[in-house]
C-alpha positions as CSV (number, residue, x, y, z in Angstrom):
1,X,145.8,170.6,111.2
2,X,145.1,172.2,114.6
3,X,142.9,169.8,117.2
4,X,140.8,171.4,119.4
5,X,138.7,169.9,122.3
6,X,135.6,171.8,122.7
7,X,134.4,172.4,126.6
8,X,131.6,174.9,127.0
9,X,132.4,177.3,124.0
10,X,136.1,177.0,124.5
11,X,139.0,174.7,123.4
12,X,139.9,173.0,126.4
13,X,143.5,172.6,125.0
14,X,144.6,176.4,123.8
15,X,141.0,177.9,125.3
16,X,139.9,179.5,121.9
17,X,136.7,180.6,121.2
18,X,135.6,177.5,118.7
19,X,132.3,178.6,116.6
20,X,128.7,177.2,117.5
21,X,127.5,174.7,115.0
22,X,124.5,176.5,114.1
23,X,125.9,179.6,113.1
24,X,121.7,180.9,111.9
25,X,119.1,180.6,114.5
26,X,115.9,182.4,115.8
27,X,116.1,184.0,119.2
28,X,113.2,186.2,121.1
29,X,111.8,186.9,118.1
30,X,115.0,187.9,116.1
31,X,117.3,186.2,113.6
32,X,121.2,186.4,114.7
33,X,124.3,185.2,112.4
34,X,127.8,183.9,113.2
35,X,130.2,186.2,112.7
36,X,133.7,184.8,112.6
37,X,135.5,188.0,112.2
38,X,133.5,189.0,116.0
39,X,133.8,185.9,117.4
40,X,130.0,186.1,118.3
41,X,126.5,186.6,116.9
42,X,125.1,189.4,114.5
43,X,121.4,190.9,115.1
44,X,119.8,190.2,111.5
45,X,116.3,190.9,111.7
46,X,114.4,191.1,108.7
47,X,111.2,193.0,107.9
48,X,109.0,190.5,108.8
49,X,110.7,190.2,112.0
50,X,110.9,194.0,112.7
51,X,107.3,195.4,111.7
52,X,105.6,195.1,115.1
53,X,108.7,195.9,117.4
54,X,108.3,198.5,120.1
55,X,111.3,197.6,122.8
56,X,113.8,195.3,122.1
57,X,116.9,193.6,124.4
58,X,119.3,192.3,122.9
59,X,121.2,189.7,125.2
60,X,124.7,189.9,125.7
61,X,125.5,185.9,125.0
62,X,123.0,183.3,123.4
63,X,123.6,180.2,124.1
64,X,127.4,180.6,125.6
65,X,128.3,182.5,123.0
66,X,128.6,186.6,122.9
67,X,126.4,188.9,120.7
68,X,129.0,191.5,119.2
69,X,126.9,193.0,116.4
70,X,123.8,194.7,115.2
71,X,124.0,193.9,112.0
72,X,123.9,196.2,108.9
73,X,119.9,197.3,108.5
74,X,118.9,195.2,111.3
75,X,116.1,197.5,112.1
76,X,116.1,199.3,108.8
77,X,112.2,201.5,109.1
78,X,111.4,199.5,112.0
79,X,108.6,202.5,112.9
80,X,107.4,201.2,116.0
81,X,110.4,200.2,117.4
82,X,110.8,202.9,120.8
83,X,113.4,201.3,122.8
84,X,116.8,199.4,122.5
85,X,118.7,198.4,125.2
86,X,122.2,196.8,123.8
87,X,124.8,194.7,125.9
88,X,128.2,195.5,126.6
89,X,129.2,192.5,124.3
90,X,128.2,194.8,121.1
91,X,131.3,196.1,119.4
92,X,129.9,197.2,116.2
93,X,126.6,198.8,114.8
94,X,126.0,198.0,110.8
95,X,125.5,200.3,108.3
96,X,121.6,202.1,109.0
97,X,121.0,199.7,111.5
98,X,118.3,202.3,113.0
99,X,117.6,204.3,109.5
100,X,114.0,205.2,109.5
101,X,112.9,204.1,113.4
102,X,111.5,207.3,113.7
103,X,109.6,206.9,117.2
104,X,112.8,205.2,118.8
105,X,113.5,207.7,121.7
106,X,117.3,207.2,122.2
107,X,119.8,204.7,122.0
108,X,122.6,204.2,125.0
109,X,125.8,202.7,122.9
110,X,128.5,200.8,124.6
111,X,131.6,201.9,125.2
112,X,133.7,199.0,122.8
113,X,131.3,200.0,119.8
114,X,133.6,200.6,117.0
């Protein structure tokens, strides 16, 4: 079995990313998930989370580690949402992430989005 010694959100030994131990939390009002297969955290808002949106930033790291996703329907009918600004970090945009946001004005994608 491979050792690692974490420092920061590294291993200090081979310097891999090593995964937070909360891989669910709450953050500014949205819910993100580990992804292991992005090495970072997955926008996953729910409805609840969503209904009274209007701009939204999503950060580029929380906590040390890097936001790579909007999750699949993370802001599935959000109807008031009007602005999204996304980070760099974001590789990937789910499945009808922004199905339905029909006041959102525009959305600048990064350039590693996949």
């Amino acid at each position: 079995k491979e050792m690692h010694v974490k420092e920061g959100t590294n291993c200090k030994i081979c310097n891999r990313l090593i995964p937070p131990d909360q891989t669910s939390l709450k953050y500014e009002g949205l819910e993100y998930e580990w992804n292991a297969s992005l090495n970072g955290y997955s926008v996953k808002a729910s409805k609840a989370d969503t209904e009274k949106l209007t701009n939204v930033q999503i950060p580029a790291e929380i906590n040390g580690y890097p936001v790579t996703e909007i999750g699949d329907y993370a802001f599935h009918f959000c109807e008031s949402l009007a602005e999204i600004e996304m980070p760099d970090s974001i590789v990937r945009i789910g499945r009808m992430a922004f199905c339905g946001c029909s006041v959102l004005n525009g959305i600048k994608i990064p350039h590693a989005v996949f």
